[in-house]
C-alpha atoms as a printed R data frame, in Angstrom:
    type eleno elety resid chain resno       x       y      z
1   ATOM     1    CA   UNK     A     1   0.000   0.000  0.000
2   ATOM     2    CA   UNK     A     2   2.973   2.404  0.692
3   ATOM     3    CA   UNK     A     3   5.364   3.448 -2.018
4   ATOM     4    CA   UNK     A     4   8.916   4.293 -1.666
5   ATOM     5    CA   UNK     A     5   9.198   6.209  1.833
6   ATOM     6    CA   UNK     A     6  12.153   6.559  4.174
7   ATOM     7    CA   UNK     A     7  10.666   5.105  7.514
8   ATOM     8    CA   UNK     A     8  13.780   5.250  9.666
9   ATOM     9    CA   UNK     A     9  12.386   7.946 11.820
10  ATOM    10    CA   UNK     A    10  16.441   9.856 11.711
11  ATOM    11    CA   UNK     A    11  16.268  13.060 11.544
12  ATOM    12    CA   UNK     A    12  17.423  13.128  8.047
13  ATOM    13    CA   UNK     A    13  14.272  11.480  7.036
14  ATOM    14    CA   UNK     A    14  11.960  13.639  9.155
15  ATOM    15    CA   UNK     A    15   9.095  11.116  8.769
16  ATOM    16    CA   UNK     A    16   7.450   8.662 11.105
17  ATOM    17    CA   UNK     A    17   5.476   6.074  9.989
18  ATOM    18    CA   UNK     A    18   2.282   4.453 11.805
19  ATOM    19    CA   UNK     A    19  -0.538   1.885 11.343
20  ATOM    20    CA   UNK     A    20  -3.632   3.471 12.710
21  ATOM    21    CA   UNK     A    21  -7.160   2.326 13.318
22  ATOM    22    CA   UNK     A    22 -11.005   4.042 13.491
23  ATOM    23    CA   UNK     A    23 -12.382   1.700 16.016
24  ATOM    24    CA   UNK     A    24 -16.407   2.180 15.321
25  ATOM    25    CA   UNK     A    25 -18.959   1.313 17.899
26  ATOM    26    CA   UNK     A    26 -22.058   0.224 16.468
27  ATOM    27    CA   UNK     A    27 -23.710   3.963 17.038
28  ATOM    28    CA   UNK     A    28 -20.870   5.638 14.717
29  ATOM    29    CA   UNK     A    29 -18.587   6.666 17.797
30  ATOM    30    CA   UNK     A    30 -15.232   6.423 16.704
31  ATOM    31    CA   UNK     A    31 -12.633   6.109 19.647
32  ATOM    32    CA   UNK     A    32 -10.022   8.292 20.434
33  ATOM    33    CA   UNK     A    33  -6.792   8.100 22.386
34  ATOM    34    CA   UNK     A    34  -4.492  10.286 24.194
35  ATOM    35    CA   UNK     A    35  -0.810   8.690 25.403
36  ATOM    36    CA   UNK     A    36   0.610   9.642 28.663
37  ATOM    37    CA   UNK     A    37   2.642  12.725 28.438
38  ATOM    38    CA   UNK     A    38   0.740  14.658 25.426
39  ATOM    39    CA   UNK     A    39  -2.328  16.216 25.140
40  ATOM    40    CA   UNK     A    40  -3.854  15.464 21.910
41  ATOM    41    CA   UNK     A    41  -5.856  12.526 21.080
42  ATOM    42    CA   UNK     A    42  -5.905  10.496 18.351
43  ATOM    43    CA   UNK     A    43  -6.464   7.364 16.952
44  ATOM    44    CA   UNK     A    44  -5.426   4.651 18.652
45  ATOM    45    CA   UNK     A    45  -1.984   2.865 16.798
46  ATOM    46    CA   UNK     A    46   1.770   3.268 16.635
47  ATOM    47    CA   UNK     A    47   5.269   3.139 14.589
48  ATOM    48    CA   UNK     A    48   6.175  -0.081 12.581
49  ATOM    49    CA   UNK     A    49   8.438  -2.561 14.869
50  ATOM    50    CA   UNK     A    50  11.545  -3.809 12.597
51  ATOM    51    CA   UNK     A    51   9.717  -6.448  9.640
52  ATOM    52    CA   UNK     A    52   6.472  -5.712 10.694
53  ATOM    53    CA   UNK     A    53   3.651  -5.308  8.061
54  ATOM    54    CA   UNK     A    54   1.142  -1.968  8.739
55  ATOM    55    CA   UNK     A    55  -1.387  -4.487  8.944
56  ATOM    56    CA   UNK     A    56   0.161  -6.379 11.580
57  ATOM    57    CA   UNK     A    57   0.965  -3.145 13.281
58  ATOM    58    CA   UNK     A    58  -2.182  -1.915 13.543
59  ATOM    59    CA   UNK     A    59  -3.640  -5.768 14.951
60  ATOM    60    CA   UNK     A    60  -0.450  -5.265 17.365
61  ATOM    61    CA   UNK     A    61  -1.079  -1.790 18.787
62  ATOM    62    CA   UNK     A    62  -4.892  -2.106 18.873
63  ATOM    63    CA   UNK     A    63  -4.329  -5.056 20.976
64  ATOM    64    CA   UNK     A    64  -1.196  -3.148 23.381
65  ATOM    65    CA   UNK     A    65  -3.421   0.070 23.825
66  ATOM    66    CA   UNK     A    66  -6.604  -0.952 24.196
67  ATOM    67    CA   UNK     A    67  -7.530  -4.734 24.712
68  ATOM    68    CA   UNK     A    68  -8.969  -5.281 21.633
69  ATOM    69    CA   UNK     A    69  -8.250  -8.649 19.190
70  ATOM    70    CA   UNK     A    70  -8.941  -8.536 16.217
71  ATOM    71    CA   UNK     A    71  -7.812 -10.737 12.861
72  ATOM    72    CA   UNK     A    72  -6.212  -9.535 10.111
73  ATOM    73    CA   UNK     A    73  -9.892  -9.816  8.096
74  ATOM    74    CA   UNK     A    74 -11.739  -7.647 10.802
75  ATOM    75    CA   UNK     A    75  -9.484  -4.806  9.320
76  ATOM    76    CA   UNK     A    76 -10.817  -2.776  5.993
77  ATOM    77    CA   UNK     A    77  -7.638  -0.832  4.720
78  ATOM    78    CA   UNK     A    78  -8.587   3.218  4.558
79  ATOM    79    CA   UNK     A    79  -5.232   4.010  3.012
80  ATOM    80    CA   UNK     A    80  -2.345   6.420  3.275
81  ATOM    81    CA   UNK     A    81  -2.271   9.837  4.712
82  ATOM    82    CA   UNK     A    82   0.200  12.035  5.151
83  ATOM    83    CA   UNK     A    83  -0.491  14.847  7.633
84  ATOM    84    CA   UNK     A    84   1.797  16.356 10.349
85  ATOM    85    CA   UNK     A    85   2.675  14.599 13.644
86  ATOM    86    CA   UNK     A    86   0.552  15.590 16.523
87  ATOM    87    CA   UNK     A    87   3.583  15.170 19.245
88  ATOM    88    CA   UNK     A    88   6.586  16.052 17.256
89  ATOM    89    CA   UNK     A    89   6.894  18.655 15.872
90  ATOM    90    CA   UNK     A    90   8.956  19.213 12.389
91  ATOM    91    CA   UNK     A    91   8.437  15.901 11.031
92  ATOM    92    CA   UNK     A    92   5.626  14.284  9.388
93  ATOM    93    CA   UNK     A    93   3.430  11.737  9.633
94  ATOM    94    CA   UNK     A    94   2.915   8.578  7.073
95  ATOM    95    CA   UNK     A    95  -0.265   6.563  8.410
96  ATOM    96    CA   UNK     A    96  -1.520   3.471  6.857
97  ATOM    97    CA   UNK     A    97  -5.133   3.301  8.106
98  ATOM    98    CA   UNK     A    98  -7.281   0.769  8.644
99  ATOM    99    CA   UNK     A    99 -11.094   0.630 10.253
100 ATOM   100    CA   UNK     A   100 -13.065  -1.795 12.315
101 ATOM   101    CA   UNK     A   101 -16.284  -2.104 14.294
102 ATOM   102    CA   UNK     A   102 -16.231  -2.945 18.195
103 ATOM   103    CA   UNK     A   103 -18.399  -3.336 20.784
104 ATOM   104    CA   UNK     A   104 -17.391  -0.148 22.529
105 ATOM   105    CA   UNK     A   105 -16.117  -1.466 26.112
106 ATOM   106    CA   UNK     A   106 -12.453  -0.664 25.466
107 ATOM   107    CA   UNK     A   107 -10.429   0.601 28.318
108 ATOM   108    CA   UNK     A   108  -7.083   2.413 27.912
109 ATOM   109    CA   UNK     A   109  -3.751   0.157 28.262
110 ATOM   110    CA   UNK     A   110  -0.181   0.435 27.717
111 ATOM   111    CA   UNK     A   111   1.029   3.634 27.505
112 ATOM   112    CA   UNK     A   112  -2.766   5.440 26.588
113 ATOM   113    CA   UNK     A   113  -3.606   7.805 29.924
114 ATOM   114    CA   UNK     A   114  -7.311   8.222 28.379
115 ATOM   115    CA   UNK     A   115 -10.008   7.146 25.619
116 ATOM   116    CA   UNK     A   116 -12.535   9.235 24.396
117 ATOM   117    CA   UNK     A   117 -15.573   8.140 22.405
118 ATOM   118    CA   UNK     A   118 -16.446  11.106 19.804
119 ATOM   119    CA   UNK     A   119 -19.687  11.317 17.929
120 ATOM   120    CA   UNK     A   120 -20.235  11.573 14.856
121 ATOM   121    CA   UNK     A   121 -21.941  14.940 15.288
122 ATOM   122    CA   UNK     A   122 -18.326  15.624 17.151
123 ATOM   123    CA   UNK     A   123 -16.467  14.433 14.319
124 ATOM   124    CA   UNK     A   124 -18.205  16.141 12.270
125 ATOM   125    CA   UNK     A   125 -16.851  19.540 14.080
126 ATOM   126    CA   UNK     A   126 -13.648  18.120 14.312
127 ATOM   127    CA   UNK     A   127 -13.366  17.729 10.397
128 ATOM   128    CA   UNK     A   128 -13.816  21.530  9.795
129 ATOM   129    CA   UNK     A   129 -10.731  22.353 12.210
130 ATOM   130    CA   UNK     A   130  -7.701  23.578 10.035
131 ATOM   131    CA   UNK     A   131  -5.090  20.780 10.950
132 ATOM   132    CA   UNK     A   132  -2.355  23.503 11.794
133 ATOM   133    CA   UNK     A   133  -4.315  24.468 14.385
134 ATOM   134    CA   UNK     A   134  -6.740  21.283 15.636
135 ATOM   135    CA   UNK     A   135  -5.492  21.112 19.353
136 ATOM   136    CA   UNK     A   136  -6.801  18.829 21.280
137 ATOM   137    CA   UNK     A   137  -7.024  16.422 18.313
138 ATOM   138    CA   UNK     A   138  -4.220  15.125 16.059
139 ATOM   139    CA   UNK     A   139  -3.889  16.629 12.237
140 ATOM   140    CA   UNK     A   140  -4.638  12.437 11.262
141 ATOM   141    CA   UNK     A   141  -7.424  12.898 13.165
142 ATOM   142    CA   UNK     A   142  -9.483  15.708 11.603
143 ATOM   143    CA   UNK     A   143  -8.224  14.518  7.859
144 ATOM   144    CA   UNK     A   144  -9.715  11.316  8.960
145 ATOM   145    CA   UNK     A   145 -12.992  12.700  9.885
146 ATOM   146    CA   UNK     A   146 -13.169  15.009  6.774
147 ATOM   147    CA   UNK     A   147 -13.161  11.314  4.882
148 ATOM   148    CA   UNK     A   148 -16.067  10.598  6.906
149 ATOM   149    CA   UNK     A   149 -18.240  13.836  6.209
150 ATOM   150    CA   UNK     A   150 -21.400  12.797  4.520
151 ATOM   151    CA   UNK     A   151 -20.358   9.376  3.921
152 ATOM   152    CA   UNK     A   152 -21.066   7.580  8.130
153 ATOM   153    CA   UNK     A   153 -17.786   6.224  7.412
154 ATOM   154    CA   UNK     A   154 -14.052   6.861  6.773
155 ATOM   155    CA   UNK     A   155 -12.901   7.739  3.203
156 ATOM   156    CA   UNK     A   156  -9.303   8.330  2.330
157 ATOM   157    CA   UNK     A   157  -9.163  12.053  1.100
């Protein structure tokens, strides 16, 4: 799904690259995530470990952060974005996204101080935030929700 990117994470490179996930309850909530230490949420995922697929990133970090289990077929791929980190700043972000459906009795794990359920009429306001300026939700985040405008679920834009 990704082309030719640099995903060493050196400064050189100035990219980081992450597997994230819209985690839909079965009203349209999407979950949210904020990691100890920051104070934007976002969706729940992480960076690639060494050999390790975006798909079985995402299955890997869903599980770490919040309890979830999912198989590599509960997973619809959303696609690439590219959109500015939310907790470093200068470099930039390459997710490979991927949704599923839950039940909606996650709890926070790992290194994730707090989850948030947001609406879809919340997500809806969160989509017309300019991502330069989108505090307390990550850039990924409100391009994620813009996919979502009109359509009750996420589009790559």
């Amino acid at each position: 799904m990704i082309g030719i990117v640099d995903h060493s994470d050196t400064p050189a490179a100035r990219v980081i690259s992450v597997s994230a996930v819209v985690l839909t309850r079965p009203d349209g909530a999407v979950v949210t995530v904020r990691k100890s230490g920051t104070d934007r949420f976002m969706l729940p995922g992480g960076k690639w470990e060494s050999g390790e697929t975006p798909l079985e990133c995402a299955i890997r970090e869903i599980g770490e952060e919040l309890g979830v289990t999912l198989a590599p077929g509960e997973l619809t791929p959303l696609g690439r974005f590219e959109t500015a980190t939310a907790n470093e700043p200068g470099f930039r972000l390459v997710s490979e996204v991927f949704a599923a459906e839950v039940d909606g009795g996650q709890e926070p794990r790992a290194e994730i101080a707090e989850a948030r359920w947001v609406t879809p009429v919340q997500l809806e306001a969160v989509s017309g935030l300019p991502e330069d300026d989108c505090a307390p939700w990550a850039p990924l985040l409100v391009r994620v929700a813009r996919g979502m405008r009109g359509h009750g679920s996420p589009l790559p834009t």
